[in-house]
C-alpha positions as CSV (number, residue, x, y, z in Angstrom):
1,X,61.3,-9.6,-63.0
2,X,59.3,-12.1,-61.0
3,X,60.7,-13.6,-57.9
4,X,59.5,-16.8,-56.6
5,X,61.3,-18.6,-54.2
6,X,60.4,-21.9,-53.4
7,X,60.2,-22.1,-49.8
8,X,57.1,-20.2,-48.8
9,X,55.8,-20.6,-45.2
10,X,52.6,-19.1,-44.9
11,X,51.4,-21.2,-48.0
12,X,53.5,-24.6,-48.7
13,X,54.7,-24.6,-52.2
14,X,52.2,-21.2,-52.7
15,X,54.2,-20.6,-56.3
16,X,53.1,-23.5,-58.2
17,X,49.5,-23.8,-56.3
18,X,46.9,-24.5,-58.6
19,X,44.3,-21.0,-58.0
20,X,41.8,-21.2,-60.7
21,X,42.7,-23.5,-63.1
22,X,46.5,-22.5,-63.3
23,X,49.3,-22.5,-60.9
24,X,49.9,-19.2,-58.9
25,X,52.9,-18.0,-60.7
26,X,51.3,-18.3,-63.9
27,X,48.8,-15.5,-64.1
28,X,51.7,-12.9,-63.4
29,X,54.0,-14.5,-66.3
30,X,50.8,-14.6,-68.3
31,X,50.2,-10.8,-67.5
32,X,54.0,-9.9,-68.5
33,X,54.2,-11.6,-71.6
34,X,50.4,-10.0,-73.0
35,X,51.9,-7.0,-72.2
36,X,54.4,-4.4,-74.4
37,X,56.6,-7.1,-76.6
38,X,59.5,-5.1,-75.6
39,X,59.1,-6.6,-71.9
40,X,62.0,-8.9,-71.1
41,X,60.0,-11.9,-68.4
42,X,62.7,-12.8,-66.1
43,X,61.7,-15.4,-63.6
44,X,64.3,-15.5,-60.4
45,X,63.9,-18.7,-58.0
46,X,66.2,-21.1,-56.1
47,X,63.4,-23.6,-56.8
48,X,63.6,-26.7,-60.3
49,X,60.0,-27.2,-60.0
50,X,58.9,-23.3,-60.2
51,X,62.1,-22.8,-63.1
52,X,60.3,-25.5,-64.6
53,X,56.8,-24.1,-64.5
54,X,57.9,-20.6,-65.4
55,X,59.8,-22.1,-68.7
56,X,57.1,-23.4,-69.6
57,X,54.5,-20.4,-69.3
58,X,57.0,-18.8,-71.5
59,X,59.1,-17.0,-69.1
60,X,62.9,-16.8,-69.5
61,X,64.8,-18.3,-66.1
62,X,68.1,-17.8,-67.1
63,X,69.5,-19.0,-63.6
64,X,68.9,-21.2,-60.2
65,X,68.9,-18.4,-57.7
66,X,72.1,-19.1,-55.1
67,X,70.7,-20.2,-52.1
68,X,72.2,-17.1,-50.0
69,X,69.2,-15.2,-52.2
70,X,66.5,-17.3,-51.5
71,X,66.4,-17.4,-47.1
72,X,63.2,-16.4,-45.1
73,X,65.1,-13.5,-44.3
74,X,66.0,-11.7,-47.7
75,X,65.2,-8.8,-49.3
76,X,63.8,-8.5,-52.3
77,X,65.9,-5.8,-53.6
78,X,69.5,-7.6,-53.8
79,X,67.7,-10.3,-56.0
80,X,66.6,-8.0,-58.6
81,X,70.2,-6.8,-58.4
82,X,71.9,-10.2,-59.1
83,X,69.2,-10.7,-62.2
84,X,70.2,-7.3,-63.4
85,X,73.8,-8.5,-63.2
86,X,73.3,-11.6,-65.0
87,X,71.8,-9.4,-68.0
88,X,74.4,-7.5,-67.8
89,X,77.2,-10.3,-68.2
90,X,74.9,-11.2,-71.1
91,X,75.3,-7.8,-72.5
92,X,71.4,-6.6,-71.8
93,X,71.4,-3.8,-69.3
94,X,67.7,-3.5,-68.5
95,X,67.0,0.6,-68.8
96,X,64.6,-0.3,-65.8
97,X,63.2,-3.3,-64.2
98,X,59.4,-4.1,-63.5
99,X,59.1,-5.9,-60.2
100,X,56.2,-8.0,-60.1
101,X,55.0,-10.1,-56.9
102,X,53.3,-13.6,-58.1
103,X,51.4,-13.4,-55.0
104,X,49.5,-10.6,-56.3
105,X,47.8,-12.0,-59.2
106,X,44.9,-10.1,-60.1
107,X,45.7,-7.6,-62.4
108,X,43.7,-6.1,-65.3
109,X,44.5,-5.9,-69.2
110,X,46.2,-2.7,-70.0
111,X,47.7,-2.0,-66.3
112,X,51.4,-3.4,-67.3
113,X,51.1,-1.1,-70.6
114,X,49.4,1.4,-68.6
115,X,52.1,1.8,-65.7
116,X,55.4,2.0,-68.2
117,X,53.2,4.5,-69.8
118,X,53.2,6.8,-67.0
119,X,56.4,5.9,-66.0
120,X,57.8,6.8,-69.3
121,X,56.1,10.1,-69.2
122,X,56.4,11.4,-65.9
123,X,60.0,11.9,-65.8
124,X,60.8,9.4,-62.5
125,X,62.9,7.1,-61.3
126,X,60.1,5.1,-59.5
127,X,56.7,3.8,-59.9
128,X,54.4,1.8,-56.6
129,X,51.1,0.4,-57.2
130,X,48.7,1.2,-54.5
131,X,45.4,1.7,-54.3
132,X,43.3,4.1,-52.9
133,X,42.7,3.8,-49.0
134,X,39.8,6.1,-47.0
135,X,41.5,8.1,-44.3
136,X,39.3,6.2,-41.6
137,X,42.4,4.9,-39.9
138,X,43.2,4.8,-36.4
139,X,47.0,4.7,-34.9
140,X,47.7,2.3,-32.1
141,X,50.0,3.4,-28.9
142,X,49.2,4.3,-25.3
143,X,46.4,6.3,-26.4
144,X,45.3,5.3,-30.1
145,X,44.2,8.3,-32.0
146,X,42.6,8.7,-35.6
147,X,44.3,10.0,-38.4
148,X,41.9,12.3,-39.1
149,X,39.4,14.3,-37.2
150,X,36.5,12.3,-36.1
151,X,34.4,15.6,-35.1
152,X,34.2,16.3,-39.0
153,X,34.4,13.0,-39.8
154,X,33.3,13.1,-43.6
155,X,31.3,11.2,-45.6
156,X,32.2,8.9,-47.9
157,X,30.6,10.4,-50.9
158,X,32.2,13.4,-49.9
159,X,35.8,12.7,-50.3
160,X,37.7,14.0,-53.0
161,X,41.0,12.7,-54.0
162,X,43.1,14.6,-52.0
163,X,41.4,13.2,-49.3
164,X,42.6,9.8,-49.6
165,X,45.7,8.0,-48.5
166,X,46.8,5.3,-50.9
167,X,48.5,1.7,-49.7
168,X,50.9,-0.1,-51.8
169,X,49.7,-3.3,-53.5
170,X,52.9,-5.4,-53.5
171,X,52.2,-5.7,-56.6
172,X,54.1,-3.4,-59.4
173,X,56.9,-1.5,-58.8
174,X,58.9,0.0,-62.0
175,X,62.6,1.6,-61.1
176,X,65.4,2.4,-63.2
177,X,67.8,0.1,-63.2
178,X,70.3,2.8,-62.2
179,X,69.0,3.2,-58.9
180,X,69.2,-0.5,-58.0
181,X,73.1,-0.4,-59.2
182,X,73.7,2.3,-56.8
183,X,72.8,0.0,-54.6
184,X,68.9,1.1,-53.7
185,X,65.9,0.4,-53.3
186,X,62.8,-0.6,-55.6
187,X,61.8,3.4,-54.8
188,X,64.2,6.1,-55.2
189,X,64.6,9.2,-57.2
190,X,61.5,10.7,-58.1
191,X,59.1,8.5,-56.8
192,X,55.7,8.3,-58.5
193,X,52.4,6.4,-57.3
194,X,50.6,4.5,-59.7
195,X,46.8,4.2,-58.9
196,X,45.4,0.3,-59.1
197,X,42.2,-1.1,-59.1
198,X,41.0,-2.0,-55.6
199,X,40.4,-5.1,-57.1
200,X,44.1,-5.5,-58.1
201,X,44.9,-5.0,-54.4
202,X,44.9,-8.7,-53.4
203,X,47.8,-10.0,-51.6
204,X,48.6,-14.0,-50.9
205,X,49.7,-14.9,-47.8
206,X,47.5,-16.8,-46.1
207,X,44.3,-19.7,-47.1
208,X,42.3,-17.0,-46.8
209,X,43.6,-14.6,-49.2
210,X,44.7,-17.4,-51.6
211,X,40.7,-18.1,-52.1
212,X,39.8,-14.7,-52.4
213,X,42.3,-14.3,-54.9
214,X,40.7,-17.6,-56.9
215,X,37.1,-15.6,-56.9
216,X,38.9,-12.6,-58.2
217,X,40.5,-14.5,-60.7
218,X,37.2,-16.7,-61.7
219,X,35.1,-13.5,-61.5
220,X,37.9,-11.6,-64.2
221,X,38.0,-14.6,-66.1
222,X,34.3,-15.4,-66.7
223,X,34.1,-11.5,-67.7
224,X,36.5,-11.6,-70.4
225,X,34.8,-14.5,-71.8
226,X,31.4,-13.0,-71.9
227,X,33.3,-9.5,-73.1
228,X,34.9,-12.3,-76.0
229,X,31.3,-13.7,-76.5
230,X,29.7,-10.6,-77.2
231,X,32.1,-9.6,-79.9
């Protein structure tokens, strides 16, 4: 499931903005589809120009979002909702639906196969992408204060894992669709944390992120093509 609503603010039109050679919405569709064949690609947007883009990436938009869906001010969570009731009128109950955010586009081969693995095997209800995040943060207020202790602050190459906090991507979440029809969240249940590349962190919402993202992307790209070379 890939939500893209057309009216984006921070970047006009970000959906169907060409970022390294292919519109924005296009890498995540692309990603879905080389993943597990058993992966149903659901686009959701209010928006003909992105329905028409996403059809012809190869993702299946059943639908033109209502317009109630697609306001600054809507969740995410009663859009996946309506596209699970639309596959359910079609007689396709999902057993659990894979959110993915277009504006997140960097994501490596394997990590779509790699997160229905886990989820598949762990026994939960919900999966988050985050990646790992050093616990060198501080916590504003009337007197900010660290969230951990700076007179054994600790060294970087010191840290072990439980050491480390770990901030969602935006990226992936995987839920079943159960706890969306009880009317949920994208986490609920058992809740389990699926570790990301840092790399795959990157988040679009401003110019600035938008041409990171296209390095990331370029970078990723030239690297598979001199991984293809070499074989």
């Amino acid at each position: 499931m890939i939500p893209a609503r057309g009216g984006s603010k921070g970047i006009r039109r970000k959906n169907v903005r060409s970022i390294a050679g292919k519109p924005l919405l296009v890498w995540t569709i692309e990603q879905a589809l080389n993943a597990r064949s058993d992966l149903d690609v659901l686009v959701s947007t209010d928006d003909a120009e992105i329905a028409d883009v996403a059809r012809r990436a190869g993702a299946d938009v059943p639908f033109l979002r209502p317009a109630a869906l697609a306001l600054d001010e809507t969740p995410t969570e009663p859009v996946i909702r309506h596209a699970i009731a639309a596959r359910v009128r079609q007689g396709r109950r999902p057993d659990a639906v894979m959110l993915l955010q277009a504006t997140s586009p960097v994501r490596f081969p394997g990590t779509l196969d790699r997160a229905v693995e886990q989820f598949e095997a762990g026994g939960i209800d919900s999966l988050v992408g985050v990646v790992p995040q050093p616990p060198f943060l501080w916590l504003s207020g009337d007197v900010p204060f660290a969230a951990y202790d700076p007179a054994h602050r600790p060294r970087r190459q010191d840290l072990d894992e439980a050491s480390y906090a770990y901030r969602e991507t935006g990226s992936l979440y995987l839920t079943r669709t159960e706890i969306y029809e009880r009317g949920g969240h994208r986490l609920g249940g058992k809740v389990g944390l699926f570790v990301m590349d840092e790399r795959e962190g990157t988040d679009v919402d401003t110019e600035l992120d938008l041409l990171i993202a296209e390095q990331q992307l370029k970078w990723f790209r030239n690297a598979l093509e001199a991984k293809d070379a070499e074989l």
